[in-house]
C-alpha positions as MATLAB code, in Angstrom:
seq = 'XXXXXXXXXXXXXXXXXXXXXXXXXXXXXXXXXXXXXXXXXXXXXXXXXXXXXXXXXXXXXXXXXXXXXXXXXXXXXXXXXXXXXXXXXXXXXXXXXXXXXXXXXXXXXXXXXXXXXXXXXXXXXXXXXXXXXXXXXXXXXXXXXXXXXXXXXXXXXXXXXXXXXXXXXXXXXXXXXXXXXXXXXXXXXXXXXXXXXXXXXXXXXXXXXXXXXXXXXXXXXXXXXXXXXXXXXXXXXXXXXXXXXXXXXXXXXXXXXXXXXXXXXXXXXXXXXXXXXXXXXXXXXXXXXXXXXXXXXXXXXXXXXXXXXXXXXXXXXXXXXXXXXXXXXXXXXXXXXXXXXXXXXXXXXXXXXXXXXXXXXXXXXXXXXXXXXXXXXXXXXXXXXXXXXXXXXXXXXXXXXXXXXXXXXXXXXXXXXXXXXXXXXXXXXXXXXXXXXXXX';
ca = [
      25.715  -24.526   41.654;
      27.842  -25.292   38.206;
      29.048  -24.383   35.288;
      29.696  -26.295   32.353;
      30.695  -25.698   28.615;
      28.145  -25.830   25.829;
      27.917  -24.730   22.356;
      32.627  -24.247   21.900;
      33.575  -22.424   24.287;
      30.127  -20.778   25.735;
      29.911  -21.671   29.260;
      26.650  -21.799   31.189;
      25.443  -22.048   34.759;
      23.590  -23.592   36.284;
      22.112  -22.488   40.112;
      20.123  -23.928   42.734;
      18.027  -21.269   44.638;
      17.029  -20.986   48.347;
      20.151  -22.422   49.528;
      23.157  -21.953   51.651;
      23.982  -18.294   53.555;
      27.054  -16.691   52.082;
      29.748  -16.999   54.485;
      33.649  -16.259   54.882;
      35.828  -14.059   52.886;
      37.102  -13.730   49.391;
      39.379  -11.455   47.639;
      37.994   -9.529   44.578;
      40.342   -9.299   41.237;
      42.211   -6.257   40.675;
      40.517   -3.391   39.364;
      39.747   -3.090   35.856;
      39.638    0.854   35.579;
      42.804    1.104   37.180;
      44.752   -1.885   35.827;
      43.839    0.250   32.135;
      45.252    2.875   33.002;
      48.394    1.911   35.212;
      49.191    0.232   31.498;
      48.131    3.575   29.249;
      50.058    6.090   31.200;
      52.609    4.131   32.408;
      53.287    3.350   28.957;
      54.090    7.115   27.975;
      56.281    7.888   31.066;
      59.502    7.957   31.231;
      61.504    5.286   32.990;
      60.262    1.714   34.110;
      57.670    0.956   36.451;
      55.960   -1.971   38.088;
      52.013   -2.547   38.098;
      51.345   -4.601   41.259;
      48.305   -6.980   41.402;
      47.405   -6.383   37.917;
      44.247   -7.518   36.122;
      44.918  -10.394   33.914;
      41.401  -11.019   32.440;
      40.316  -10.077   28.860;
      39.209   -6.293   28.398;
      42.877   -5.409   30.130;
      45.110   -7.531   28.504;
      43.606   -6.135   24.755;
      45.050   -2.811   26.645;
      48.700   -4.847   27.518;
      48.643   -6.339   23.877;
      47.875   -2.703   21.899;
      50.589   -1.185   23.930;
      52.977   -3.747   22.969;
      51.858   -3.423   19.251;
      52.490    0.352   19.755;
      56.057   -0.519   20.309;
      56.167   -0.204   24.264;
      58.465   -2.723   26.269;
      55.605   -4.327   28.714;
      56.134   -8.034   30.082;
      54.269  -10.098   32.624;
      55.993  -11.212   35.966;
      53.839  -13.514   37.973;
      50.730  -10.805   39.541;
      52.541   -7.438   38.066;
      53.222   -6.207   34.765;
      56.739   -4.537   34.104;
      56.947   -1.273   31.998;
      59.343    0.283   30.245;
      57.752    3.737   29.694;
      58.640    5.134   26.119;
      57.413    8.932   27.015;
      55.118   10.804   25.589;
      56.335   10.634   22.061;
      57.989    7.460   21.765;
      55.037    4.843   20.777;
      55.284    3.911   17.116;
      52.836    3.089   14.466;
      51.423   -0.544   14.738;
      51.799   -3.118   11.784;
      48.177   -4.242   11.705;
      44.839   -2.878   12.857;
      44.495   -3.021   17.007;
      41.960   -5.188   17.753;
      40.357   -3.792   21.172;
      37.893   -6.666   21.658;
      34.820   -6.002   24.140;
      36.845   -3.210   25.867;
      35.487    0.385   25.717;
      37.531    1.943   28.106;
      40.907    0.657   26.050;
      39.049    2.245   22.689;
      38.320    5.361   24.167;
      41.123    6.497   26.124;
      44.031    4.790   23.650;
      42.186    7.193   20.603;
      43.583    9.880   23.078;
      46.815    8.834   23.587;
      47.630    7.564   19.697;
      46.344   10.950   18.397;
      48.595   12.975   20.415;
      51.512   10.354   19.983;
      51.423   11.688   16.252;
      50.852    8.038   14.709;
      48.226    6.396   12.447;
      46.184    3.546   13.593;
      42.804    1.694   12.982;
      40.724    0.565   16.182;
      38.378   -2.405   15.854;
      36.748   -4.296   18.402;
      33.831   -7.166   18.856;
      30.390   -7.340   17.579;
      29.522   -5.362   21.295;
      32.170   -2.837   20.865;
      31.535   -2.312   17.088;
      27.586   -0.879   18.411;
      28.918    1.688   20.722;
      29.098    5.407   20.078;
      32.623    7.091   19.601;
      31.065   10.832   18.166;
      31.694   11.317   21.671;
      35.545   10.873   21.573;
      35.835   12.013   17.988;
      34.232   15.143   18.375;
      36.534   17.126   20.939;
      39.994   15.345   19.503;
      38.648   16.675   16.070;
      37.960   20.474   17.734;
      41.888   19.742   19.282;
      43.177   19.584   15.619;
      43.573   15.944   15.364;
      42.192   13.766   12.407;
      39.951   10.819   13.830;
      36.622    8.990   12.475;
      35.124    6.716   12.898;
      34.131    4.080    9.572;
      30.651    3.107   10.251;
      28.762    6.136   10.993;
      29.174    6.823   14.641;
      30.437    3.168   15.109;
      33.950    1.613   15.132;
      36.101    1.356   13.444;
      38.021    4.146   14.731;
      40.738    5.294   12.458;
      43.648    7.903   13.296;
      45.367    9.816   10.908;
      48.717   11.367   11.258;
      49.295   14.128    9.658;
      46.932   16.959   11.387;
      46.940   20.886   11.388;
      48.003   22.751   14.429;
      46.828   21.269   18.000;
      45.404   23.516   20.727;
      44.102   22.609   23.997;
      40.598   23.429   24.440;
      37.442   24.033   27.350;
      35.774   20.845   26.076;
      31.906   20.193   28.510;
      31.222   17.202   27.782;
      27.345   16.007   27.452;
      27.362   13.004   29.671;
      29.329   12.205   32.850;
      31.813    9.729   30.982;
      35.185    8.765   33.098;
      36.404    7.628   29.523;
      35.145   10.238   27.372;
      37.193   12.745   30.398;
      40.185   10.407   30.236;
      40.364   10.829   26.379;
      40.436   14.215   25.769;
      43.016   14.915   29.293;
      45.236   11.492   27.672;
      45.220   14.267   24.281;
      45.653   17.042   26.414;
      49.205   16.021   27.180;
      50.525   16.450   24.001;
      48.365   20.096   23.538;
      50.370   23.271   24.020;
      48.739   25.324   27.120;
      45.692   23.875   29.356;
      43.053   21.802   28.146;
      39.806   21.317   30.861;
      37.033   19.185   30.392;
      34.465   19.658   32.439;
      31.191   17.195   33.081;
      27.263   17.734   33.974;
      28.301   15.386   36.958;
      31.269   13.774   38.644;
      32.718   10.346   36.974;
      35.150    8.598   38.156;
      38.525    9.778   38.474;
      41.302    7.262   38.356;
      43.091    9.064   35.156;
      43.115   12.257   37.673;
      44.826   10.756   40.562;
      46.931    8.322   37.672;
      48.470   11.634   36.180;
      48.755   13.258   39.574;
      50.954   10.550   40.653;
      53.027   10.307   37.041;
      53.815   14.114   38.139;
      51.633   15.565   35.218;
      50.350   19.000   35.817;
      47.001   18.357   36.798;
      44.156   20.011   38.878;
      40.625   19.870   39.477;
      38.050   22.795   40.422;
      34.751   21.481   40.866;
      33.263   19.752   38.028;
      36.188   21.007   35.918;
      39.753   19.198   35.658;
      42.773   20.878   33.919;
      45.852   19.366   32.268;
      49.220   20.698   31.372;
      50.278   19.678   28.093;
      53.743   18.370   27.140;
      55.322   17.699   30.551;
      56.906   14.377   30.358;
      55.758   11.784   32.968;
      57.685    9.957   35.902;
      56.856    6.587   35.775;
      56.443    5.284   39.367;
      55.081    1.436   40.545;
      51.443    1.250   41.137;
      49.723   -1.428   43.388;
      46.195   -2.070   42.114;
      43.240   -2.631   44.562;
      40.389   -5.372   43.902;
      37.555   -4.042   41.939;
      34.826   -2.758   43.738;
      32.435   -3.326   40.556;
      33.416   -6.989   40.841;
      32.694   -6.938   45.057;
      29.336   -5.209   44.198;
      27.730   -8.720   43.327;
      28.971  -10.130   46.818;
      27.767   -7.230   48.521;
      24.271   -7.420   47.244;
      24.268  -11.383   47.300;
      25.259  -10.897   51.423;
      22.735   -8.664   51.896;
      19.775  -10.355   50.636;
      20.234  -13.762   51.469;
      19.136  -14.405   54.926;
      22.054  -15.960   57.275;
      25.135  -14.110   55.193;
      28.432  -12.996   56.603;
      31.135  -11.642   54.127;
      33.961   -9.851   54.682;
      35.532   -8.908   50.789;
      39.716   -8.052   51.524;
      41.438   -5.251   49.646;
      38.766   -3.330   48.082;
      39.756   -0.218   46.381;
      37.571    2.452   48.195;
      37.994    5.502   45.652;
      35.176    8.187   46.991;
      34.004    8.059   42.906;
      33.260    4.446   43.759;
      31.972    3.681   46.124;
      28.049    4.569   44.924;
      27.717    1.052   45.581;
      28.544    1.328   49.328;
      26.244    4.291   49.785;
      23.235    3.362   48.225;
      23.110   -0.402   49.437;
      23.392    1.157   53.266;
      21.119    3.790   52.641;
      18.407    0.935   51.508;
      19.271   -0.358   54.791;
      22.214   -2.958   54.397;
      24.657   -3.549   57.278;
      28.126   -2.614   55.500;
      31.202   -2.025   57.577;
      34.735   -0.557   56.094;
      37.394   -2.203   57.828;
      41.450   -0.946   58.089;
      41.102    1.610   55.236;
      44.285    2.293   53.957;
      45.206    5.701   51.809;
      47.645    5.892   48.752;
      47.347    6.768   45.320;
      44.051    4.742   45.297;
      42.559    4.136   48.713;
      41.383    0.532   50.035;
      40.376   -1.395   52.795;
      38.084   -4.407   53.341;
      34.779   -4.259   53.413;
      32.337   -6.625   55.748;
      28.432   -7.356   54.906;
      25.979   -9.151   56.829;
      22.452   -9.568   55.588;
      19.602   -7.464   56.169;
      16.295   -6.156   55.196;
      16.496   -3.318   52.619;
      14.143   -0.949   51.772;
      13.267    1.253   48.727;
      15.247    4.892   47.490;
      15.584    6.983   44.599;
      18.984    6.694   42.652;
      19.103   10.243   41.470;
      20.909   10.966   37.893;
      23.631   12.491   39.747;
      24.561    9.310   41.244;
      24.427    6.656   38.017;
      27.948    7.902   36.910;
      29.411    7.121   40.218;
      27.993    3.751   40.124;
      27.264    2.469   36.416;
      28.878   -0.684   36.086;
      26.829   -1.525   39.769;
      23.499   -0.374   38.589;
      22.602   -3.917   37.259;
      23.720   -5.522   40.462;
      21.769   -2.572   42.771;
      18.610   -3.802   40.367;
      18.846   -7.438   42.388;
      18.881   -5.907   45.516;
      15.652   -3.873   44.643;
      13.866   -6.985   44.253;
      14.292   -7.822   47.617;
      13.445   -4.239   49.428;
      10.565   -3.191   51.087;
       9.019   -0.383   48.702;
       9.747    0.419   45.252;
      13.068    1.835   44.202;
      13.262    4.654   41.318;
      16.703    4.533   38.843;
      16.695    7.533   37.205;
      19.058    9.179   34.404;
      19.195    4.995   32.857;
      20.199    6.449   29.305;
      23.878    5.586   29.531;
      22.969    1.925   30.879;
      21.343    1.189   26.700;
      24.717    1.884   25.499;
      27.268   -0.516   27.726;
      28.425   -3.908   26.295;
      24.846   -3.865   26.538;
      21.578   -2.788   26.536;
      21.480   -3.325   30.253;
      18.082   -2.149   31.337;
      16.595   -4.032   27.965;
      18.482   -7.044   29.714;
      17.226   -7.212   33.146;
      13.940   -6.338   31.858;
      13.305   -8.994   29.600;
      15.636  -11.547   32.236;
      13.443  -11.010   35.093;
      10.358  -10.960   32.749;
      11.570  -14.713   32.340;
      11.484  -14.985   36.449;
       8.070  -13.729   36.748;
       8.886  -10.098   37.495;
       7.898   -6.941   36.158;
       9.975   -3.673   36.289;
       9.054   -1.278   33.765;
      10.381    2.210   32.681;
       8.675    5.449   32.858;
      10.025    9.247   31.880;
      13.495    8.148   31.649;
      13.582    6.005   34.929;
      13.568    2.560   35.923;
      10.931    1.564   38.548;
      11.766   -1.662   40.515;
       8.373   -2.494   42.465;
      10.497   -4.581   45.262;
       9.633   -7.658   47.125;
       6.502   -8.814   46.619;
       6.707  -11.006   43.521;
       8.326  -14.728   43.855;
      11.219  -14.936   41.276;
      10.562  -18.247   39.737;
      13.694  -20.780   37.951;
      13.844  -19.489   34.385;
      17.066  -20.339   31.497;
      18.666  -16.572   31.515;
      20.627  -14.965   29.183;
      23.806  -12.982   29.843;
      23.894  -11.184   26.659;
      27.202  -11.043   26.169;
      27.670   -8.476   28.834;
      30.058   -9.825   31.660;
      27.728   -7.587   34.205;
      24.569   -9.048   33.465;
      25.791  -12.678   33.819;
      27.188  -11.832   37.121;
      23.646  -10.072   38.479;
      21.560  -12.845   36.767;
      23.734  -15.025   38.967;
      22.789  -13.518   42.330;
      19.080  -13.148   40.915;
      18.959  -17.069   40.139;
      20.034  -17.907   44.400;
      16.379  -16.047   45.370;
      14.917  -18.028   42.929;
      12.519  -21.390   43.415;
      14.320  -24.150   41.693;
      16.923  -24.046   39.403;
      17.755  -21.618   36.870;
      20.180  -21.598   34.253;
      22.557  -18.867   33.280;
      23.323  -19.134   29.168;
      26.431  -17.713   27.562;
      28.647  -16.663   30.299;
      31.937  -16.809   29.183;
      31.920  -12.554   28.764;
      32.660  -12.452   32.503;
      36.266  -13.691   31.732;
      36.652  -10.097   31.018;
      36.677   -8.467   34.311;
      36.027  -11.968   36.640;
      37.504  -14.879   35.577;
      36.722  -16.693   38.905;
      33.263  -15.769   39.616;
      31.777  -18.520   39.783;
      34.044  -20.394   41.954;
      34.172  -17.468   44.312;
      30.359  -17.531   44.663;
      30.758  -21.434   45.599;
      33.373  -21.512   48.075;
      31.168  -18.729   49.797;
      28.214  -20.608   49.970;
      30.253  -23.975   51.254;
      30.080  -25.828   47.734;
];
């Protein structure tokens, strides 16, 4: 198993299937949700703060650059990131147009903080970025009083006027389960006079809850519903970032389904909004075992897999937005159960850094295999079908390089991953991480 550059700086991989067991232990990168937001918020506390064990790969350090263009005193030291919080209104007006790259979550949540910050700015991002919606941020921060659009329909750019009529907090219900979407409108909510709630079909994630909880923000959450205080200054405090549990969920399902594996994964952040992963994998019947859980702002703990046979289950709606950046990963493991496996409520998966179900379709299509969808679900028939060596595609979408990856080792022969240098934003290491695991 290799990698090697083609085509610039495109790097593909290739992978020899029906090999070695997965064995030892590895330690996951930081988390990327977290490491976003440790940088966002800390940014608009007051006084400094360290980020421990920070995220250094692409999508976060587009985050670490726009803060510094926003005027906010952030420098690396080794692993951490050093802030100089500027409070709620001290961020300034960039000199140039923030280029976001391929990160989402740094578009979304920033539009937030910028409009209540009171300063103009332009978003832009890549050719991925540029094709996802933002009527879904613009829309409450416009009902809030703030001017935003976006320049090319519902598509980024993103521009940010200052110069708005009154803001007022608002009851925003937002139409999907979106962490970022939340984040946005509770990031504006800080600058509103009075309480602004958002409040979701489902539960998302909810790092930017326990984030402002532990900056001292005045925020609570009732249900579905979470509340926000506006314009209480924060209390910048260090933060120590766990690994990434959406970067452990392609170790978990590669232990699981190759015969022989033994993993243990150290320092896992174990946040109860994310750890679908964990649930569903042991409900299809893998052996997964939490080791020395530890609690703080974000709980962690290691996490130990050994292989086993898995079986078929229905991934309800309720469930994708605690596990959407795993569902891809979770679609692997399917092809090795006993019994089909129903993914239903996929809608949010078409409109990711990629079309993600489109992806693994027409990817496995290349392996011999067939899922299809019907009604709104994805049906994954399970083992059965031989995955055959096939050239794969990655898309551009760090997530489906990484599954492809794990698909290729259950493969006969050889199979090349194309394109995969997208994974250098969340996993820079990947690939030697999958190596040393399987002795190569």
């Amino acid at each position: 198993m290799r990698g090697h550059a083609r085509n610039g700086d495109r790097m593909d991989w290739d992978i020899k299937g029906r090999g070695k067991a997965l064995k030892g232990e590895t330690v996951v990168p930081p988390d990327k949700s977290i490491s976003h937001r440790a940088v966002m918020f800390g940014a608009i506390c007051r006084g400094k703060l360290r980020i421990k064990n920070f995220l250094f790969a692409e999508d976060c350090m587009r985050t670490f650059q726009a803060f510094r263009e926003l005027g906010c005193d952030i420098e690396r030291e080794g692993d951490d990131v050093l802030v100089s919080g500027k409070g709620l209104k001290g961020l300034k007006a960039p000199d140039k147009e923030l280029y976001l790259g391929n990160s989402g979550t740094t578009m979304r949540i920033i539009s937030g903080i910028i409009a209540g910050a009171g300063i103009s700015a332009v978003l832009t991002g890549d050719a991925s970025l540029s094709a996802r919606p933002m009527a879904r941020i613009t829309i409450p921060l416009g009902e809030m009083g703030f001017s935003i659009s976006t320049m090319n329909g519902d598509l980024p750019p993103v521009k940010i006027e200052k110069g708005h009529g009154p803001i007022r907090p608002i009851d925003y219900r937002t139409p999907v389960a979106s962490a970022q979407v939340k984040s946005c409108v509770l990031a504006a909510g800080l600058y509103a006079p009075g309480v602004t709630s958002v409040t979701e079909p489902f539960q998302s994630r909810d790092h930017t809850e326990r984030m402002l909880r532990y900056f001292s923000a005045g925020i609570e959450r009732c249900g579905l519903t979470t509340r926000v205080t506006g314009r209480k200054e924060l209390a910048g405090r260090d933060v120590d970032v766990p690994g990434d549990i959406s970067s452990a969920a392609f170790f978990i399902v590669a232990s699981s389904v190759i015969e022989g594996s033994q993993v243990i994964l150290r320092n896992v952040g174990l946040n109860p909004t994310r750890t679908g992963i964990i649930k569903v994998m042991t409900r299809m019947g893998a052996d997964i075992e939490v080791l020395d859980k530890r609690e703080g702002v974000e709980p962690k703990g290691d996490i130990r897999i050994r292989s086993s046979e898995l079986k078929g289950t229905v991934i309800s709606q309720e469930e994708i937005p605690l596990l959407i950046d795993e569902v891809p990963a979770l679609i692997v493991a399917a092809l090795k159960a006993r019994g089909e496996t129903l993914i239903e409520g996929i809608s949010e998966l078409k409109v990711k850094e990629s079309d993600r179900v489109k992806c693994m379709s027409e990817n496995l299509k290349r392996m011999g295999y067939e899922i299809s969808e019907s009604r709104g679900a994805l049906i994954v028939p399970g083992a059965g079908q031989t995955l055959l060596s096939a050239e794969l595609d990655s898309y551009g979408d760090h997530r489906i390089a990484m599954s492809m990856a794990v698909a290729a080792l259950l493969a006969e022969g050889e199979s090349r991953v194309k394109n995969t240098s997208c994974v250098d934003t969340s996993y820079p290491g990947f690939m030697s991480h999958l190596n040393a695991l399987r002795g190569e």
